[in-house]
DSSP file (Angstrom, degrees, kcal/mol; ACC not computed):
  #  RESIDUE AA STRUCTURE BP1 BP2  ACC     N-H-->O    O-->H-N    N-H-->O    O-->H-N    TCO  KAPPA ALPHA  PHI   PSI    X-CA   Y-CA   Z-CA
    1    1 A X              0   0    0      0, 0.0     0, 0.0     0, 0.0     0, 0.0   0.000 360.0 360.0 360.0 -41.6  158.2  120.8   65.3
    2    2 A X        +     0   0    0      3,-0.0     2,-0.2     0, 0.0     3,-0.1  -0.370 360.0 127.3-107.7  39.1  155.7  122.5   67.3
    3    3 A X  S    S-     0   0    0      1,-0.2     3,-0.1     0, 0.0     0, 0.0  -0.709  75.8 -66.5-120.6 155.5  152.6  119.7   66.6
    4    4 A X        -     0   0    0     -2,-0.2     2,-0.4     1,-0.1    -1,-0.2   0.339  62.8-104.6 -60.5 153.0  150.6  117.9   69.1
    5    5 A X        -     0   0    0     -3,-0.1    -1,-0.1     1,-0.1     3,-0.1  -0.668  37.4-104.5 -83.3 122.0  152.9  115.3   71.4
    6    6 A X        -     0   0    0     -2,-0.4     2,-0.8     1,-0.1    -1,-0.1   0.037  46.9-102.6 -53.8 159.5  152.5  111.6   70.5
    7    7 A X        -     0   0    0      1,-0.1     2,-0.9     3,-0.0     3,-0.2  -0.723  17.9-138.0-107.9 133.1  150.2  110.0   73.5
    8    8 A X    >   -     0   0    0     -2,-0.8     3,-0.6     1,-0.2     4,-0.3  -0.653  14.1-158.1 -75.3 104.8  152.3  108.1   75.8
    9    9 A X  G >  S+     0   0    0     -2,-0.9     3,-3.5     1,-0.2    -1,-0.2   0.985  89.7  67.3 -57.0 -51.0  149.4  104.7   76.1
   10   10 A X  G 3  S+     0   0    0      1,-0.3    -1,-0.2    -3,-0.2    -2,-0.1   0.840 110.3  35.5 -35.1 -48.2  151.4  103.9   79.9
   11   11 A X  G <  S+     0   0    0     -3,-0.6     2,-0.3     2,-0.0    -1,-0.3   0.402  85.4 108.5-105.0   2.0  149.9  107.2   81.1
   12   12 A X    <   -     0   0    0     -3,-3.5     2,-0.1    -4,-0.3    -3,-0.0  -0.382  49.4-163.5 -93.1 157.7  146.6  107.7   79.7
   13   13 A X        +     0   0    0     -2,-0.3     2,-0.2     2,-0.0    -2,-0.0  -0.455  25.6 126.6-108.1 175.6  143.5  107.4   82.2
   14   14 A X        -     0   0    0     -2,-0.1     2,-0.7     2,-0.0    -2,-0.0  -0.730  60.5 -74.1 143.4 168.5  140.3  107.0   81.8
   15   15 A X        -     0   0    0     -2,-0.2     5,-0.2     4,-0.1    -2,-0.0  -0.788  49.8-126.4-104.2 113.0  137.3  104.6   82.9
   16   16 A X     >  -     0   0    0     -2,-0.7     4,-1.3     3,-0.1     3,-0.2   0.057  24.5-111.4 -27.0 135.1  137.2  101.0   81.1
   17   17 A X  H  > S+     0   0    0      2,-0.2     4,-1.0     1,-0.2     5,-0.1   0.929 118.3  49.8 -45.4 -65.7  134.5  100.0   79.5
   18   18 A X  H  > S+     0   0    0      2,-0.2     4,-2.3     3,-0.1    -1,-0.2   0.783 113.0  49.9 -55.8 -32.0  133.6   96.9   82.4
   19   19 A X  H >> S+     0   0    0     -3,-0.2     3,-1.7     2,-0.2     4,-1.4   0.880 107.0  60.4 -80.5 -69.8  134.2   99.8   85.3
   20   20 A X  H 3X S+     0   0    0     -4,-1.3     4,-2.1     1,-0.2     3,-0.4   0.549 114.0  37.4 -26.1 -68.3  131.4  102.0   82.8
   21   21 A X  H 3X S+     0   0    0     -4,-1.0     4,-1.1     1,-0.3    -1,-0.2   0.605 110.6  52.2 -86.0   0.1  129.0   99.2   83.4
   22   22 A X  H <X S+     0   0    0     -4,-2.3     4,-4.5    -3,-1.7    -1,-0.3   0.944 108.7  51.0 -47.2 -49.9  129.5   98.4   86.6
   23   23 A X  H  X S+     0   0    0     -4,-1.4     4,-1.3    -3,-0.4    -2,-0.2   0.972 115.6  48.3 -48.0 -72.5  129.1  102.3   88.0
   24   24 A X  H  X S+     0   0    0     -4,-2.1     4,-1.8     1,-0.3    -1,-0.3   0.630 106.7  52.8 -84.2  16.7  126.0  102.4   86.1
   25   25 A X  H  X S+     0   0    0     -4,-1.1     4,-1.4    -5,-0.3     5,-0.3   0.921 113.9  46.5 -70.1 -47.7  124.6   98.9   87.3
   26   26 A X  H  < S+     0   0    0     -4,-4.5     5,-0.2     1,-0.2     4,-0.2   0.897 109.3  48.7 -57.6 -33.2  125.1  100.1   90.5
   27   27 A X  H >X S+     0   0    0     -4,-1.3     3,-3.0     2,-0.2     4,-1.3   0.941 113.4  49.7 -27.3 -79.9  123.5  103.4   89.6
   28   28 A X  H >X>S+     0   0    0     -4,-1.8     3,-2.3     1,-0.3     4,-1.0   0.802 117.2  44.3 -36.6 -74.1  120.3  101.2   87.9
   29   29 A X  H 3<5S+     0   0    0     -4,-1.4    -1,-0.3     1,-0.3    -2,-0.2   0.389 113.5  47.5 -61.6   2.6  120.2   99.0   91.5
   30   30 A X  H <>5S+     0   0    0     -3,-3.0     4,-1.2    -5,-0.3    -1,-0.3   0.567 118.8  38.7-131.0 -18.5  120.5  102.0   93.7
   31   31 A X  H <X5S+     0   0    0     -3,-2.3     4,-0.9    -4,-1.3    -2,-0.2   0.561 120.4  45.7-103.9 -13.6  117.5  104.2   91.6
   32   32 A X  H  X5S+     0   0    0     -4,-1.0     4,-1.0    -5,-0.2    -3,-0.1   0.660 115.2  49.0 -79.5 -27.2  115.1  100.8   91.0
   33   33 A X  H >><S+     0   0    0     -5,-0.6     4,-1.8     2,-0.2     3,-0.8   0.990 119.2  42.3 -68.1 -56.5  115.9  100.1   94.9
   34   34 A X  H >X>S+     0   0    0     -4,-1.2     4,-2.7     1,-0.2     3,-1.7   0.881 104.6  55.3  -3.4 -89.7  114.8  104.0   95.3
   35   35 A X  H 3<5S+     0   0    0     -4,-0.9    -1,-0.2     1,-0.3    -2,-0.2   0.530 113.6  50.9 -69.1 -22.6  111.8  104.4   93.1
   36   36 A X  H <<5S+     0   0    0     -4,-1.0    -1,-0.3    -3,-0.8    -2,-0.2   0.674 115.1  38.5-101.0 -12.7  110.5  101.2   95.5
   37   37 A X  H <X5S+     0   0    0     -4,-1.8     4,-1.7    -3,-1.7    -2,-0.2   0.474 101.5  66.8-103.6 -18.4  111.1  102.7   98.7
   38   38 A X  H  X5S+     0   0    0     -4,-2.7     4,-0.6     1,-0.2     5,-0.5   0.740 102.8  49.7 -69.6 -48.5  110.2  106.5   98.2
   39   39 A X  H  ><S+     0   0    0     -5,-0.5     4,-2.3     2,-0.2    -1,-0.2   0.922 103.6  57.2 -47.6 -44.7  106.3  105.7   97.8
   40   40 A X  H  > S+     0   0    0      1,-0.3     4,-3.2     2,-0.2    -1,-0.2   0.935 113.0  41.2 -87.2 -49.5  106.1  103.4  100.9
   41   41 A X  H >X S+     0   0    0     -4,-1.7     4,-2.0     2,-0.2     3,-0.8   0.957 112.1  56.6 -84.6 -29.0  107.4  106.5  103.1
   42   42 A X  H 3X S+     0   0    0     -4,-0.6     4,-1.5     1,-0.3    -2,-0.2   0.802 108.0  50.9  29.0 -70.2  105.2  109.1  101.1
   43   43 A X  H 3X S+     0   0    0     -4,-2.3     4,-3.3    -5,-0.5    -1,-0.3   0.803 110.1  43.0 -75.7 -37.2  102.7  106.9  102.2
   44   44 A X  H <X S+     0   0    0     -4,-3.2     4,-3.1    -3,-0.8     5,-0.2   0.897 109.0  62.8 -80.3 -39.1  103.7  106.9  106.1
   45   45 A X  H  X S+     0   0    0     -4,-2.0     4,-2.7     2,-0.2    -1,-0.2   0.912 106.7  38.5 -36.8 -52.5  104.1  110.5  105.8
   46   46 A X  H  X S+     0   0    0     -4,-1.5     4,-4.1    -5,-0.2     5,-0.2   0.902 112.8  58.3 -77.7 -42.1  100.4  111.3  104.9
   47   47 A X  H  X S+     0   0    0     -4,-3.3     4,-2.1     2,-0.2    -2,-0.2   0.928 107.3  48.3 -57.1 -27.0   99.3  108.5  107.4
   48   48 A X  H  X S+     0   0    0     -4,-3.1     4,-2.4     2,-0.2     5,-0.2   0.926 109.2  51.2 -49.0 -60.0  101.2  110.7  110.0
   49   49 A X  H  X S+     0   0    0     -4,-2.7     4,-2.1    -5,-0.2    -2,-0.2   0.968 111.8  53.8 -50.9 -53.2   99.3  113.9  108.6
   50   50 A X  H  X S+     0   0    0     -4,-4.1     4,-2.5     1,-0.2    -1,-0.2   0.878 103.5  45.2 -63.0 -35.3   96.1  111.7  109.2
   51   51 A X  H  X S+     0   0    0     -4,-2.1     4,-0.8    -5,-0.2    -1,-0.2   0.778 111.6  60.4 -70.8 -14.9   96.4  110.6  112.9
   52   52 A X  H  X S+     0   0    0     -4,-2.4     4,-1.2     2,-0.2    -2,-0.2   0.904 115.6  37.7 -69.6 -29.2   97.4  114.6  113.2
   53   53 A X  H >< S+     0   0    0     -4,-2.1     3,-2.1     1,-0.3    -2,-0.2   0.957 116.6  46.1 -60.2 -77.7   93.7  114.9  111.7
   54   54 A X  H >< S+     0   0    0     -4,-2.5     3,-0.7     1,-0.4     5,-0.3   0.247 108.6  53.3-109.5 -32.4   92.0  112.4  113.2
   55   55 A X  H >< S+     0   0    0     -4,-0.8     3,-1.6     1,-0.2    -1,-0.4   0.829 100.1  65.1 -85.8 -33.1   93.2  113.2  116.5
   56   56 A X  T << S+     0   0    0     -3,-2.1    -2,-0.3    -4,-1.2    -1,-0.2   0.359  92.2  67.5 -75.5   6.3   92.0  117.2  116.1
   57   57 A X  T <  S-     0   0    0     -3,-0.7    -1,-0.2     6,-0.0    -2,-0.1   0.654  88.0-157.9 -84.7  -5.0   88.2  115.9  115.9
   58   58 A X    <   +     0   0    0     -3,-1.6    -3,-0.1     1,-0.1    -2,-0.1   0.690  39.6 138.9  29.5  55.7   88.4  114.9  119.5
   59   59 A X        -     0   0    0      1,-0.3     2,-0.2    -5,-0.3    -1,-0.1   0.188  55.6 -63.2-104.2-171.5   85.8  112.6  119.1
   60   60 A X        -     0   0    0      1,-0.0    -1,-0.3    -2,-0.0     4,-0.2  -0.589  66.0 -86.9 -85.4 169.7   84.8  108.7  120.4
   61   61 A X  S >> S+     0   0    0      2,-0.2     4,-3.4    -2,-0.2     3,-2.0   0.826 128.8  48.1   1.2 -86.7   86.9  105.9  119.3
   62   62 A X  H 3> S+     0   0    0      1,-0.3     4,-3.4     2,-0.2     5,-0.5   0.954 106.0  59.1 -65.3 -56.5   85.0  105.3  115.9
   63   63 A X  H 3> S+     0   0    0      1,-0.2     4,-0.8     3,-0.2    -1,-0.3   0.759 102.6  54.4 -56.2   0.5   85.1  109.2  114.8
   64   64 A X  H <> S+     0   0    0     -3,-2.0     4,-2.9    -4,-0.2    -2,-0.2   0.734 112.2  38.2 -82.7 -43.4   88.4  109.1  114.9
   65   65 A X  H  X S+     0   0    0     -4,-3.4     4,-2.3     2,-0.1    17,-0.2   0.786 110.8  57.6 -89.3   4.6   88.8  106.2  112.6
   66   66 A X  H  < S+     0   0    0     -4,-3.4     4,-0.3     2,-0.2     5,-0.2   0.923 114.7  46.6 -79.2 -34.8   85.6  107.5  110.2
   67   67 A X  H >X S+     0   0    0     -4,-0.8     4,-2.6    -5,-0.5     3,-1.5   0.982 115.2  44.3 -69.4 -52.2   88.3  110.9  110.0
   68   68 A X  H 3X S+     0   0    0     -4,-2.9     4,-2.1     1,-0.2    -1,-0.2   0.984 112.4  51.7 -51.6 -50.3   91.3  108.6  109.3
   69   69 A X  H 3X S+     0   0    0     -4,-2.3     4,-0.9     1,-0.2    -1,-0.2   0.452 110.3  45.9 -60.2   4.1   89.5  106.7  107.0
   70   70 A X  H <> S+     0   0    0     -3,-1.5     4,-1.1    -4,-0.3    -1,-0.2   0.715 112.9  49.7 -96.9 -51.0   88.4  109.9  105.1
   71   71 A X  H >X S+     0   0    0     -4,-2.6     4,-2.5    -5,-0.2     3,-0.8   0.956 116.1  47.4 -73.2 -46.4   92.1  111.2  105.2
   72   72 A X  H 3X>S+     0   0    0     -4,-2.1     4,-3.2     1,-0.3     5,-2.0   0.964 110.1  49.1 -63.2 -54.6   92.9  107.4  103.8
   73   73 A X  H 3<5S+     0   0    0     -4,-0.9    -1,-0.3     1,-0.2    -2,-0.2   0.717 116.3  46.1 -18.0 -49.1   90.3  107.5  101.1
   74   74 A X  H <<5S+     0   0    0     -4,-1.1    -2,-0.2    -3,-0.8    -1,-0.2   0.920 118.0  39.8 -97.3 -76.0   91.8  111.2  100.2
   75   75 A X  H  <5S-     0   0    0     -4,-2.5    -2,-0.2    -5,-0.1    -3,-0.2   0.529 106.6-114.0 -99.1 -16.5   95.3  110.2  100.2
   76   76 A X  T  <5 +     0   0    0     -4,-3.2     2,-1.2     1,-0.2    -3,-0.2   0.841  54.8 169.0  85.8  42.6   95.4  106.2   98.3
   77   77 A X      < +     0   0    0     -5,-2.0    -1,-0.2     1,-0.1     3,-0.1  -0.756   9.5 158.4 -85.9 119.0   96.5  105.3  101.8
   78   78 A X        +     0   0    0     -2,-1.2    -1,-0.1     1,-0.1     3,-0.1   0.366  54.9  76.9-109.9  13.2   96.4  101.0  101.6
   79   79 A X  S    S+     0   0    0      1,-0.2     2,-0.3   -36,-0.1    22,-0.2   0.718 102.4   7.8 -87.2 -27.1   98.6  100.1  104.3
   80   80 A X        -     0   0    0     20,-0.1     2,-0.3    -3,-0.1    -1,-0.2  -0.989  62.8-148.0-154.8 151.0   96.5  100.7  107.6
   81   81 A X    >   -     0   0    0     -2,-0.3     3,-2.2    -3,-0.1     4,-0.4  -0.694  36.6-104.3-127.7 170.5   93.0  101.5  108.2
   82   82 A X  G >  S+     0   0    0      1,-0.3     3,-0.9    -2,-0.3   -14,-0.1   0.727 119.2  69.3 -83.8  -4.5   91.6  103.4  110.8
   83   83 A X  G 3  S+     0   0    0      1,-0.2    -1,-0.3   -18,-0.1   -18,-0.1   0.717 100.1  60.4 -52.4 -27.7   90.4  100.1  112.4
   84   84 A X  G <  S+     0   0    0     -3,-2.2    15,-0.3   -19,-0.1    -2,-0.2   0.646  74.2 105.6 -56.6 -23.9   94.1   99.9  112.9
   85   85 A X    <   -     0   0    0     -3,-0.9     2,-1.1    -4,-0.4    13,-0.2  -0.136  64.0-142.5 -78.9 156.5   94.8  102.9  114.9
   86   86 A X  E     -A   97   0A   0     11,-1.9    11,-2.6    43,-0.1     2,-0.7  -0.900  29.6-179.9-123.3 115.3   95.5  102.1  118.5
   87   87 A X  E     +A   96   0A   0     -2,-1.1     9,-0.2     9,-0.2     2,-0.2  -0.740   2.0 176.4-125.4 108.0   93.7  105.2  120.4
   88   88 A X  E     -A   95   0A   0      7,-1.8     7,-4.2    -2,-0.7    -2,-0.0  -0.526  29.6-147.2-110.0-171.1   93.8  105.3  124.2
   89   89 A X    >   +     0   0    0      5,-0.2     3,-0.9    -2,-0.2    -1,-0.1   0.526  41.3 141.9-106.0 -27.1   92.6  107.8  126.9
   90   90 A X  T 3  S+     0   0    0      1,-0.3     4,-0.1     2,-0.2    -1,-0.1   0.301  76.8  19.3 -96.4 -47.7   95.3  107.6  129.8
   91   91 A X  T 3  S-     0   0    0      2,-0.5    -1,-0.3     1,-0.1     3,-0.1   0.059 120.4 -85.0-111.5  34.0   95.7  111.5  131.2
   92   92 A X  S <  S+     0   0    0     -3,-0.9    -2,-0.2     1,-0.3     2,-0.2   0.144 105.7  96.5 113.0 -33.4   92.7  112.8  129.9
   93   93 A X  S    S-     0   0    0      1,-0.0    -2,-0.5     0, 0.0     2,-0.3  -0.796  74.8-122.6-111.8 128.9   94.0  113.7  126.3
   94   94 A X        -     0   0    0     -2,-0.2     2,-0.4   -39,-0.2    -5,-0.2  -0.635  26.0-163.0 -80.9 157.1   93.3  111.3  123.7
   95   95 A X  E     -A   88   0A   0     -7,-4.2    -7,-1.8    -2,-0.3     2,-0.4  -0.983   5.6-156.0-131.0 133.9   96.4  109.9  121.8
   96   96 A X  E     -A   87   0A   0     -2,-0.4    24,-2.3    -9,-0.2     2,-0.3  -0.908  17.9-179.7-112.2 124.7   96.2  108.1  118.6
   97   97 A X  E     -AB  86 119A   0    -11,-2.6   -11,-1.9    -2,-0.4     2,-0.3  -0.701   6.2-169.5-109.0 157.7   99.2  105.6  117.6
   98   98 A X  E     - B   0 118A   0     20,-1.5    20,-2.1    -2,-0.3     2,-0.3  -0.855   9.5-178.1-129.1 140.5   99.9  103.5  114.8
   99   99 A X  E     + B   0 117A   0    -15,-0.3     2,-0.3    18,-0.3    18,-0.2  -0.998  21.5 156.3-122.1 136.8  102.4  100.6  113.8
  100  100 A X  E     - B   0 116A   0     16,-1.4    16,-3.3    -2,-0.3     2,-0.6  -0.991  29.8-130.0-145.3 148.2  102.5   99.1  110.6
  101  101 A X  E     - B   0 115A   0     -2,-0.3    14,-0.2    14,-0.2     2,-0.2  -0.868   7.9-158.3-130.4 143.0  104.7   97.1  107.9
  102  102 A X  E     - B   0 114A   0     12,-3.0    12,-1.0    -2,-0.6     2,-0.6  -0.620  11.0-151.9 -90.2 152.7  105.4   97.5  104.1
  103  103 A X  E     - B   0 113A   0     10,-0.2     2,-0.3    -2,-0.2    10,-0.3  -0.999  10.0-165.6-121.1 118.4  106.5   94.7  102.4
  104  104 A X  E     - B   0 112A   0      8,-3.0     8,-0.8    -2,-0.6     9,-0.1  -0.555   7.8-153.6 -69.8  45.3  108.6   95.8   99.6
  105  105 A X  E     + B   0 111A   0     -2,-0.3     6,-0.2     6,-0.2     3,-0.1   0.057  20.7 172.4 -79.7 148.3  109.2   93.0   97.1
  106  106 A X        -     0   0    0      4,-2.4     2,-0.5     1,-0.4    -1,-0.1   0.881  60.9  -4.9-103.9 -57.9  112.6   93.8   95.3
  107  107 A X  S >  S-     0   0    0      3,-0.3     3,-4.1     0, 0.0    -1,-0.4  -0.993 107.3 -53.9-131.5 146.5  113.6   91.0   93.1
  108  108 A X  T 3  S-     0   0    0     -2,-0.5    -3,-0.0     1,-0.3     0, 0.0   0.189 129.0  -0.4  14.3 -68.3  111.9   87.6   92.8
  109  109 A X  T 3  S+     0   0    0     -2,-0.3     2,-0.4    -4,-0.0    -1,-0.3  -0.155 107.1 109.7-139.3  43.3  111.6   86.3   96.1
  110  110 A X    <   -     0   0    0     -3,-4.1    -4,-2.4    -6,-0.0     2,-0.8  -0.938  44.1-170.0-103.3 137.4  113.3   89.2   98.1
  111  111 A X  E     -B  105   0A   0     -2,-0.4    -6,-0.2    -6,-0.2     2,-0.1  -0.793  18.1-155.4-142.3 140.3  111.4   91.2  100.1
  112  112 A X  E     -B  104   0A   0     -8,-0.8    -8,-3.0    -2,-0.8     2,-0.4  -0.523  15.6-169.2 -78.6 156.1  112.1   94.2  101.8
  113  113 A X  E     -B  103   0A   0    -10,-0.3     2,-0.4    -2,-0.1   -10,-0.2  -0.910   1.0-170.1-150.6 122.9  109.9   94.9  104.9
  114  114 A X  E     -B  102   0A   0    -12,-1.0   -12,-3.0    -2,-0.4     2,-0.6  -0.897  12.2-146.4 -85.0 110.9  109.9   98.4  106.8
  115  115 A X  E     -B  101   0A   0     -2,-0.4     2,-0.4   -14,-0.2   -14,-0.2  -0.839  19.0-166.5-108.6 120.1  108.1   98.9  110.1
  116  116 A X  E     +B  100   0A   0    -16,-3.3   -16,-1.4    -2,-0.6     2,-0.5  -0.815   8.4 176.4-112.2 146.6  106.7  102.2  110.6
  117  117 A X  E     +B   99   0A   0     -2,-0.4   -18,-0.3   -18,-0.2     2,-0.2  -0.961   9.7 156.6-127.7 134.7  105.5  103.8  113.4
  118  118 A X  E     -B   98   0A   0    -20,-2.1   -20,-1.5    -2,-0.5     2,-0.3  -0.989   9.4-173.8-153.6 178.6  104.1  106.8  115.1
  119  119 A X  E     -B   97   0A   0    -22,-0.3   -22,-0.3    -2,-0.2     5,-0.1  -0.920  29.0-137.6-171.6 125.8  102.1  108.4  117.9
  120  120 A X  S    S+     0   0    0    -24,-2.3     2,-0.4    -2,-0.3   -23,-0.1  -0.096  70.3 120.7 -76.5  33.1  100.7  111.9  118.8
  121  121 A X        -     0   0    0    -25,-0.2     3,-0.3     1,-0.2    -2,-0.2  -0.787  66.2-141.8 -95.9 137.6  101.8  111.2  122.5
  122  122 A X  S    S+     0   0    0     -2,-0.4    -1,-0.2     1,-0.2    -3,-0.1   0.966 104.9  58.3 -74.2 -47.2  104.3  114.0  123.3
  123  123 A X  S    S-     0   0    0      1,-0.1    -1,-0.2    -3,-0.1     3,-0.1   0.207 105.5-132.3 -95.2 -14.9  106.4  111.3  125.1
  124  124 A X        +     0   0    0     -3,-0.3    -1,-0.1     1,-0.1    -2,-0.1   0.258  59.7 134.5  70.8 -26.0  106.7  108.9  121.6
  125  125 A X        -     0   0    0      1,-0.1     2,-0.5   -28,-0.0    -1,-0.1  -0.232  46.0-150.5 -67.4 130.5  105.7  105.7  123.3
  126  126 A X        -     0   0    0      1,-0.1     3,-0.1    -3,-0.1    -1,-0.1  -0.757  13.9-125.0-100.3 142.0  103.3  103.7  121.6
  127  127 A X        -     0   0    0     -2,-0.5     2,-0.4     1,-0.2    -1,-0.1   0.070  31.6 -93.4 -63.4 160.8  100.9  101.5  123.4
  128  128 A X        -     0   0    0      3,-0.0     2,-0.6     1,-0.0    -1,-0.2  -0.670  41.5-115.0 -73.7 144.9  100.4   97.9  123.0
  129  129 A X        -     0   0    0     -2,-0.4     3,-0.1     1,-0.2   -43,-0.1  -0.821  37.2-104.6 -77.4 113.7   97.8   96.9  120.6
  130  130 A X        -     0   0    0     -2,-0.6     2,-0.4     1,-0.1    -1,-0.2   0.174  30.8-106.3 -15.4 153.2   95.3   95.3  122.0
  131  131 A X        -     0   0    0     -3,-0.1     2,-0.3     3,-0.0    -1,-0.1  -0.787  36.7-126.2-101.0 153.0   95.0   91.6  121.6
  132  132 A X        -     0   0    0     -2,-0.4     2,-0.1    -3,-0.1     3,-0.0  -0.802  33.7 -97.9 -94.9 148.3   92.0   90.7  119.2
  133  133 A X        -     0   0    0     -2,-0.3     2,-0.3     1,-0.1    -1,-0.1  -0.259  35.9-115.6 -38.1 125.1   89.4   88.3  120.5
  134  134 A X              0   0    0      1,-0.1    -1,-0.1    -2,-0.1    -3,-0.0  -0.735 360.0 360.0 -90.6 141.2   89.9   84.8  119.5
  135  135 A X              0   0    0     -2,-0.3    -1,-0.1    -3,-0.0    -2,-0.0   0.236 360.0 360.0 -89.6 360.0   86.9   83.6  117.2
């Protein structure tokens, strides 16, 4: 009399089996997509930390990129080298810039590409890069 209540199927919920594997493909695509994009800023983070280095030796030109290139060495930075850095003079203070881009590749012939940037100019602007000579 008092024993569990037959289950009415019209009303019972729940997640389908095809919504289970959707959720967790997207889950999968949204933690491989992650796991491929977390290194790359990692990596722009510590190049940031390096032009903060590299700028505190207040040095010429080229000791500023043998200090980045120490800091890269140090840190498994492989995106930009300290030939890269664009370091001008203008009010007396030097300021060290960089711009660079990762190329991410995601699936077979996609590829993500991030452009990162930064500059110890209080003011953010980053210079032009020189143009390199033509050979």
């Amino acid at each position: 009399m008092y024993g569990p209540k037959p289950a009415n199927l019209a009303k019972q919920q729940g997640v389908s089996l095809i919504g289970l594997i959707v959720v967790l493909g997207m889950i999968t695509f949204i933690a491989i997509f992650a796991m491929k994009v977390f290194p790359t800023f990692l990596e722009y983070r510590s190049v940031k930390e390096g032009v903060m280095a590299a700028k505190k030796t207040d040095g010429t030109v080229r000791e500023i990129q043998i200090s980045f290139d120490k800091h890269a060495d140090i840190n498994s930075i492989s995106s930009i080298e300290g030939k890269d850095l664009i370091i001008t003079k203008d009010t007396g203070e030097t300021q060290v810039a960089f711009d660079y881009t990762a190329r991410i590749p995601l699936i077979t012939n996609v590829t993500l590409m991030i452009d990162y940037s930064g500059t110890t100019d209080p003011s953010g602007k980053i210079p032009e890069k020189p143009a390199e000579p033509v050979r």
